[in-house]
C-alpha atoms as an extended CHARMM CRD file, in Angstrom:
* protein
*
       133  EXT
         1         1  UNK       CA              9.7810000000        8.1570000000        2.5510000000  PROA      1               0.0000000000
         2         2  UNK       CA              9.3580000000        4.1730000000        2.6240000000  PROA      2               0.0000000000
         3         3  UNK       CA              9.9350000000        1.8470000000       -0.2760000000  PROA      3               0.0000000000
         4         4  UNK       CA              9.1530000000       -1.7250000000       -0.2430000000  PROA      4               0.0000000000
         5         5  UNK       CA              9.6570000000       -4.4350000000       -2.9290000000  PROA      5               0.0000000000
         6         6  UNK       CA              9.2040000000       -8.0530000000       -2.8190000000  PROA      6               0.0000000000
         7         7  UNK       CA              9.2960000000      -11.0870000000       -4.8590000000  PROA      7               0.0000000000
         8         8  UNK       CA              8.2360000000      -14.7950000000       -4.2850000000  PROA      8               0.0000000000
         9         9  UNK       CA              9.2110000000      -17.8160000000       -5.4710000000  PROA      9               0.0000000000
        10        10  UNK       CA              8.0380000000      -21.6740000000       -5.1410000000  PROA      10              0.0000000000
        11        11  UNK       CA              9.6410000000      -23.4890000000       -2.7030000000  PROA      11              0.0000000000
        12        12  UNK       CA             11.3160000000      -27.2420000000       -3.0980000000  PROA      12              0.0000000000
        13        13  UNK       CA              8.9050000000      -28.8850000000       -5.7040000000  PROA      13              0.0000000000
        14        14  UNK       CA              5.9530000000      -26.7890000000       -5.9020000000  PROA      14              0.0000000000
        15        15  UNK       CA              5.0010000000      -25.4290000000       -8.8620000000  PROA      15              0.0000000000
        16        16  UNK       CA              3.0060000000      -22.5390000000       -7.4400000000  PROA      16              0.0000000000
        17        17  UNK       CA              3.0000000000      -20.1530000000       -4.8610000000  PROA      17              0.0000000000
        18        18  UNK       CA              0.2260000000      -21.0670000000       -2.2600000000  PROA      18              0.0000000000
        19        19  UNK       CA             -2.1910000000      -17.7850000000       -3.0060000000  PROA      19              0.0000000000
        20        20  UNK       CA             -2.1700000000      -16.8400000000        0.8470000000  PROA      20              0.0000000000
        21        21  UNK       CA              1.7530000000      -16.5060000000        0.2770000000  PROA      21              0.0000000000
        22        22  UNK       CA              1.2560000000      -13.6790000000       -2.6370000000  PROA      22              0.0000000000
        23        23  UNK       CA              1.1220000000      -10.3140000000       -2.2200000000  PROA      23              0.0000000000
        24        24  UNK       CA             -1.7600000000       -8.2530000000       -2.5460000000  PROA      24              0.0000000000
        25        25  UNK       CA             -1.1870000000       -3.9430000000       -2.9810000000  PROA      25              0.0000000000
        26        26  UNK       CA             -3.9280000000       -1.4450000000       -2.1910000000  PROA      26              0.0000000000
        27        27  UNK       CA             -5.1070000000       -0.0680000000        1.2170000000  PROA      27              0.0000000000
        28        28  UNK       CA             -2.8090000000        0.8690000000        3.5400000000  PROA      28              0.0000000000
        29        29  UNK       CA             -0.0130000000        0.4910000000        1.4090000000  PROA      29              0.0000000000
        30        30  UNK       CA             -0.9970000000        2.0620000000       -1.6500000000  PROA      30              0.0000000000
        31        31  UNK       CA             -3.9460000000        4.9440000000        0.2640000000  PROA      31              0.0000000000
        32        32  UNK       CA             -7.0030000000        6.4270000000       -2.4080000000  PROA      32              0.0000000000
        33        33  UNK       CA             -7.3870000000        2.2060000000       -2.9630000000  PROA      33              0.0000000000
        34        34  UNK       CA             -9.8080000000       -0.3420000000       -1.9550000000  PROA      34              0.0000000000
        35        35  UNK       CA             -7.5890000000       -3.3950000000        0.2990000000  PROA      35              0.0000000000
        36        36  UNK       CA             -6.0360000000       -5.5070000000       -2.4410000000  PROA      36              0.0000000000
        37        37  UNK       CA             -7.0510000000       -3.8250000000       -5.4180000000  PROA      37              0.0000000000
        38        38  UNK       CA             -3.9200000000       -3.3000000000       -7.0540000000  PROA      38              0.0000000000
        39        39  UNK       CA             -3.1110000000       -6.7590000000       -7.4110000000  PROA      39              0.0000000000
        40        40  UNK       CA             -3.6350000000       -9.5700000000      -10.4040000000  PROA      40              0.0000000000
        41        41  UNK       CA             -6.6420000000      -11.1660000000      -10.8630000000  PROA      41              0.0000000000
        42        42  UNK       CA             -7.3650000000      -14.7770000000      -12.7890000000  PROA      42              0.0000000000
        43        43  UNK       CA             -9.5420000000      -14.5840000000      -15.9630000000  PROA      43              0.0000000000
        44        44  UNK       CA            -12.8660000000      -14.9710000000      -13.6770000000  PROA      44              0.0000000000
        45        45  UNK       CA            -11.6430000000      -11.4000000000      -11.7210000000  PROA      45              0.0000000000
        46        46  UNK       CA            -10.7560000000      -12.8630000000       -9.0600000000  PROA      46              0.0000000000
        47        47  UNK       CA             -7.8760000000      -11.8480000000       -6.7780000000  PROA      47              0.0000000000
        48        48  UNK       CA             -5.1890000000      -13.9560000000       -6.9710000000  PROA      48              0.0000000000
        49        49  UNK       CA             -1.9580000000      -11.9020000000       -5.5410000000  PROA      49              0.0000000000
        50        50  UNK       CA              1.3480000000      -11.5360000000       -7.0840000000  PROA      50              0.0000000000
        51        51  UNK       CA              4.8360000000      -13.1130000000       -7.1630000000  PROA      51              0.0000000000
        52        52  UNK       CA              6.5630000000       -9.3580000000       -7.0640000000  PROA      52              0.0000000000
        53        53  UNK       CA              5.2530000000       -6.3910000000       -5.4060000000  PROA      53              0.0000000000
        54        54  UNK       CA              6.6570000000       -2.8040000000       -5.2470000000  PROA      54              0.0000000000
        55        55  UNK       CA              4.7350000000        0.1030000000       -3.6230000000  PROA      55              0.0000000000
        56        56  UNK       CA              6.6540000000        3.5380000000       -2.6170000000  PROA      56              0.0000000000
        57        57  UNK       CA              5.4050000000        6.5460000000        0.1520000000  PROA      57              0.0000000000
        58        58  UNK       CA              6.0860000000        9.3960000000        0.7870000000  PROA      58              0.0000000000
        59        59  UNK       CA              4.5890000000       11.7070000000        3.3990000000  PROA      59              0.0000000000
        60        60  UNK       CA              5.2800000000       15.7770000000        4.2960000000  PROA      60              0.0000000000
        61        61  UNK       CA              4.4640000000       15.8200000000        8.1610000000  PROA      61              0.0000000000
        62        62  UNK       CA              3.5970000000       19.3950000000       10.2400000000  PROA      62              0.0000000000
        63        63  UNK       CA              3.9190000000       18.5550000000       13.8620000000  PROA      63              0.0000000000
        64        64  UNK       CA              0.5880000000       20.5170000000       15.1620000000  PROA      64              0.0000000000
        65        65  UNK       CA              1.3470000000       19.7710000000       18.7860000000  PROA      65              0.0000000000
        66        66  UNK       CA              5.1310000000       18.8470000000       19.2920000000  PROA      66              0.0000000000
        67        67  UNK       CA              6.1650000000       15.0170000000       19.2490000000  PROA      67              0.0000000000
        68        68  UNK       CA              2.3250000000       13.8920000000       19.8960000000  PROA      68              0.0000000000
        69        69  UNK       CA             -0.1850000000       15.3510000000       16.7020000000  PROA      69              0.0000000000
        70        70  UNK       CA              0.8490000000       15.4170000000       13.2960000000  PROA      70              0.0000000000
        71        71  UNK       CA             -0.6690000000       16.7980000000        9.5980000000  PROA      71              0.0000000000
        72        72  UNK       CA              0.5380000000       15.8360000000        6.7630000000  PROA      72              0.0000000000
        73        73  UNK       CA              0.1990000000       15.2550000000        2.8580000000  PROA      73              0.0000000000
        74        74  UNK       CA              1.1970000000       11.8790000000        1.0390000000  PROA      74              0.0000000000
        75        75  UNK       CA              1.7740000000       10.2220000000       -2.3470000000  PROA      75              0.0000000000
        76        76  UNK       CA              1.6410000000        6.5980000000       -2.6160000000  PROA      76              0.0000000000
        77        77  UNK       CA              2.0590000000        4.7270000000       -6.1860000000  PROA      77              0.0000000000
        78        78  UNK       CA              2.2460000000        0.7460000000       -6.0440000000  PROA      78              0.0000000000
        79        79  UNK       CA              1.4760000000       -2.4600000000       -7.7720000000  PROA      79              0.0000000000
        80        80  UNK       CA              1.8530000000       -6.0830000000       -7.6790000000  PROA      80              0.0000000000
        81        81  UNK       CA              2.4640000000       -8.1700000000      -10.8510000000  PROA      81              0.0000000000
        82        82  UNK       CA              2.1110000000      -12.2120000000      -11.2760000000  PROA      82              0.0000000000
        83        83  UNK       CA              5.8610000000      -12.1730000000      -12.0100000000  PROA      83              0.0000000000
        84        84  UNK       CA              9.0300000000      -10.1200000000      -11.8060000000  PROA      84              0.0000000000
        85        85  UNK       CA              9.3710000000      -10.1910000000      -16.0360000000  PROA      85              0.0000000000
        86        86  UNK       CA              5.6390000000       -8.7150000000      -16.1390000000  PROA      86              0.0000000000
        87        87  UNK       CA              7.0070000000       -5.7640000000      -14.3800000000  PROA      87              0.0000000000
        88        88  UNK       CA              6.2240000000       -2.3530000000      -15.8470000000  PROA      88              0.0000000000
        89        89  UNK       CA              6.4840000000        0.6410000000      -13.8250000000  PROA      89              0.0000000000
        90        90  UNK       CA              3.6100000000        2.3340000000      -16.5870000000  PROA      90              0.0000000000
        91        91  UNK       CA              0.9500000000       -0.4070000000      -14.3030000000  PROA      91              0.0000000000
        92        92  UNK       CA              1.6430000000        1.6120000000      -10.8550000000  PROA      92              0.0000000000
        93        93  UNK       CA             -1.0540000000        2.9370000000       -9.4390000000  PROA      93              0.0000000000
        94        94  UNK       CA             -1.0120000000        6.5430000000       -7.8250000000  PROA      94              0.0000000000
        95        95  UNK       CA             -2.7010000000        7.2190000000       -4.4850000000  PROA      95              0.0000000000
        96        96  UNK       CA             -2.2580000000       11.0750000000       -3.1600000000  PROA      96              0.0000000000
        97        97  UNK       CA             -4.1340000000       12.3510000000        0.3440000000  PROA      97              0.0000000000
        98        98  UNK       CA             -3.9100000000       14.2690000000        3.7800000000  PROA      98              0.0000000000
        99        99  UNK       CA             -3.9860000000       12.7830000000        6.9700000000  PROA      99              0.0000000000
       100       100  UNK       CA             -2.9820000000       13.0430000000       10.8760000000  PROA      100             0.0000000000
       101       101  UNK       CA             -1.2110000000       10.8700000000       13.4150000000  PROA      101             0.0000000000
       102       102  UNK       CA             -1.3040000000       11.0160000000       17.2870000000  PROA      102             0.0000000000
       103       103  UNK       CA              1.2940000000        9.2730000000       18.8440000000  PROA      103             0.0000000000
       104       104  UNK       CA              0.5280000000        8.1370000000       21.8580000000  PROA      104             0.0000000000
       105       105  UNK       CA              2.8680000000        6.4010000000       24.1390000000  PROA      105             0.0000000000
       106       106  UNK       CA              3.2560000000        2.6570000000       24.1470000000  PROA      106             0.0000000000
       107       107  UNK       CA              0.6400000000        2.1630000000       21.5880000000  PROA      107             0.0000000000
       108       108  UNK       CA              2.1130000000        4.2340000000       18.4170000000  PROA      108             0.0000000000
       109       109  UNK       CA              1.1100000000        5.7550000000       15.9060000000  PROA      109             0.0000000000
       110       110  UNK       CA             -2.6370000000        6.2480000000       15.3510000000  PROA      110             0.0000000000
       111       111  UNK       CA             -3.6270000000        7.0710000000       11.9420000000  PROA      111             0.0000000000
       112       112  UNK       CA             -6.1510000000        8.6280000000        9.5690000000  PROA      112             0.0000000000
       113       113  UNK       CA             -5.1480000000        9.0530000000        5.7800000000  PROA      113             0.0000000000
       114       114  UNK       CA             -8.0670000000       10.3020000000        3.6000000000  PROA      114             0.0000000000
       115       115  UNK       CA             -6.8290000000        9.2660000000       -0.2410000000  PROA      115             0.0000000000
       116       116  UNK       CA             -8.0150000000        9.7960000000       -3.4910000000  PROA      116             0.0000000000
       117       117  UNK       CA             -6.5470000000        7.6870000000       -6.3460000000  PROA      117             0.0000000000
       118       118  UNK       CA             -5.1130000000        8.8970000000       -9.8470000000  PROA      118             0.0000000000
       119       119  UNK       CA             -8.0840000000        6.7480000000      -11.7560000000  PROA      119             0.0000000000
       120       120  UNK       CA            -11.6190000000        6.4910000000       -8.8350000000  PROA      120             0.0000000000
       121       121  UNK       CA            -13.9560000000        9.3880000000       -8.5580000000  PROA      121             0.0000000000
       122       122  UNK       CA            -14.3310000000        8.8780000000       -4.8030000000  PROA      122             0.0000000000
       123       123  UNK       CA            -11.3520000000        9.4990000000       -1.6490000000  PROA      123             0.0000000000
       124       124  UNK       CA            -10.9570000000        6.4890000000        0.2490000000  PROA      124             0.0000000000
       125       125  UNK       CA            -10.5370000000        6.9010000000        4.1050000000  PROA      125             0.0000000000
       126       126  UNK       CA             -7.4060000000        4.8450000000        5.9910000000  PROA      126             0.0000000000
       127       127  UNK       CA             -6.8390000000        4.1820000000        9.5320000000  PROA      127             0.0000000000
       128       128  UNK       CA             -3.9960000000        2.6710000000       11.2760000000  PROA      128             0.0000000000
       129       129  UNK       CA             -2.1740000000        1.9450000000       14.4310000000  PROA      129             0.0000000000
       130       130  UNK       CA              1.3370000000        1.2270000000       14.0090000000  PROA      130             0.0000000000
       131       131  UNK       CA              4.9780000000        3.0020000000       13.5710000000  PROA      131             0.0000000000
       132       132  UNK       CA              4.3520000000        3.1420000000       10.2350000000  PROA      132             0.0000000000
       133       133  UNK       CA              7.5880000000        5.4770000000        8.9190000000  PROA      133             0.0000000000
């Protein structure tokens, strides 16, 4: 299980939060999701990345071969809101999948997650290559 939350604030005398500062939810993070799709947009639907984020995993792993392949299920839900007060656990998106890591030495973990979200039609496929839990 991994939960991350995060929340940004300007600096000194900015007003703003530079928008490559913001944080943008969906992907990796949040699997079943385009990258950066669960996060605010402008009026013109453009991304623009949030001030507070808050995305939760959780993954059931079956070691196939011992300490080097892994199966597994997952449920992600996430989101990212333009401020903390805007905050509304009823916006998170859900994410739920299978997937399987090899771990191989020096490198970590390589990964591929195939997600489907509570609200697409279509799975989304993940990779990775990190310790990611």
């Amino acid at each position: 299980m991994r939960v991350n939350a995060g929340y940004i604030a300007p600096y000194s005398d900015t007003e703003t939060v530079p928008i490559y500062e913001r944080f943008y939810v969906g992907g990796n993070d949040v699997r079943g999701y385009d990258d950066f799709t669960l996060s605010p947009r402008d009026s013109n639907g453009k991304l623009e990345g949030g001030n507070f984020n808050f995305y939760a995993n959780f993954e059931l792993r079956y070691p196939i071969v011992e300490n080097m392949i892994f199966a597994f299920v997952f449920f992600d839900a996430g989101y990212a809101w333009t401020d903390i007060n805007k905050l509304d656990f009823n916006d998170l998106a859900h994410g739920y999948g299978i997937g399987a890591r090899l771990d191989i030495p020096m490198i970590g973990l390589l990964g591929f997650d195939y997600g489907w979200s509570s609200t697409l039609a279509d799975g989304r496929l993940h990779f990775s290559i990190a310790n990611t839990f």
